[in-house]
SEDOBA-380594 format. One record per residue (C-alpha): residue number from 1; x, y, z. Coordinates in Angstrom, 1 decimal. Layout:
N
num; east; north; up
NUM; X; Y; Z
...
//
This chain:
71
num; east; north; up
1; 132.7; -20.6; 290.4
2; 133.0; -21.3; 287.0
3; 134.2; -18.2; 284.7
4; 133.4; -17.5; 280.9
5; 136.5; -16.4; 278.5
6; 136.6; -15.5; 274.7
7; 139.7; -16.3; 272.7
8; 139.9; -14.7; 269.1
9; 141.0; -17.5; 266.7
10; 142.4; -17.2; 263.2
11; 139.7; -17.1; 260.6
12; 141.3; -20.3; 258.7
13; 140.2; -22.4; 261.8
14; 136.5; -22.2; 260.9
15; 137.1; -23.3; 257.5
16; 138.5; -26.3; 258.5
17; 136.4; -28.8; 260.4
18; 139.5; -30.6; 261.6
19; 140.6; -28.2; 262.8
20; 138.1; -26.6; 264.7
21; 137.4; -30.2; 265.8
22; 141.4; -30.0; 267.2
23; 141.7; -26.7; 268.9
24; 138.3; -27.6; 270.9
25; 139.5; -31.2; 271.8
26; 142.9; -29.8; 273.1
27; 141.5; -27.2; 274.5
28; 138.9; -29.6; 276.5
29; 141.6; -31.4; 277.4
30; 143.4; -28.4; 279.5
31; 142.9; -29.0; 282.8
32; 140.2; -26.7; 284.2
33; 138.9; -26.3; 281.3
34; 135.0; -27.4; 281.1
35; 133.5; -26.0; 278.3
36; 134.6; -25.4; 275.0
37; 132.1; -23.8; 272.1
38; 133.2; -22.3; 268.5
39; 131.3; -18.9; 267.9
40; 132.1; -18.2; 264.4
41; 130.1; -15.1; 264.2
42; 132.9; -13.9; 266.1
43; 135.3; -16.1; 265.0
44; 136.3; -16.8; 268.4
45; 136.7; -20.0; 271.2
46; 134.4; -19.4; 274.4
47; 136.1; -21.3; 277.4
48; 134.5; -21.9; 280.3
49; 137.0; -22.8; 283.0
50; 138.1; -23.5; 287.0
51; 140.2; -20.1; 287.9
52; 141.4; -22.3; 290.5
53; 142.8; -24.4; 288.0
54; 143.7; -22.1; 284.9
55; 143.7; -18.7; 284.0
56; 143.0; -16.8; 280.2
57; 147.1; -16.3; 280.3
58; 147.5; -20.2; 279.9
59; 144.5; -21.0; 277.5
60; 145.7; -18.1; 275.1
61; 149.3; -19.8; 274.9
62; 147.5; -23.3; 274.4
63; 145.4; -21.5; 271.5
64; 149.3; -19.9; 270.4
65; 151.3; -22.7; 270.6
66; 148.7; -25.1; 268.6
67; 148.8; -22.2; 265.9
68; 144.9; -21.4; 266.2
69; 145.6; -17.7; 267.6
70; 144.6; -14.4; 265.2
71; 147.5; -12.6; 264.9
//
């Protein structure tokens, strides 16, 4: 069964349409991974994904390592 995750996001991504655009595409592309929204009210990525496949651990370091996290 599917579960829901919210990821907090540096502010400058929703300024940017790339990239928003960018952290969504990578982030669809993360296996289990199968939905990928922007809320900016929250200035946060909602993720829904396969915990058989992925965990919030690994999606965080995705959103890290692309540069996308709030510090």
């Amino acid at each position: 069964m599917p579960e829901i995750h919210e990821f907090p996001l540096d502010r400058e991504v929703l300024d940017c349409e790339l990239c928003e655009n960018t952290i969504v595409t990578v982030l669809q592309q993360t296996e289990g991974a199968t939905t990928v929204e922007i809320d900016k009210s929250t200035a946060s990525a909602v993720v829904e994904y396969d915990p058989a496949c992925t965990d919030p651990d690994h999606i965080s370091q995705t959103i890290h390592e692309w540069g996308y996290a709030r510090d």
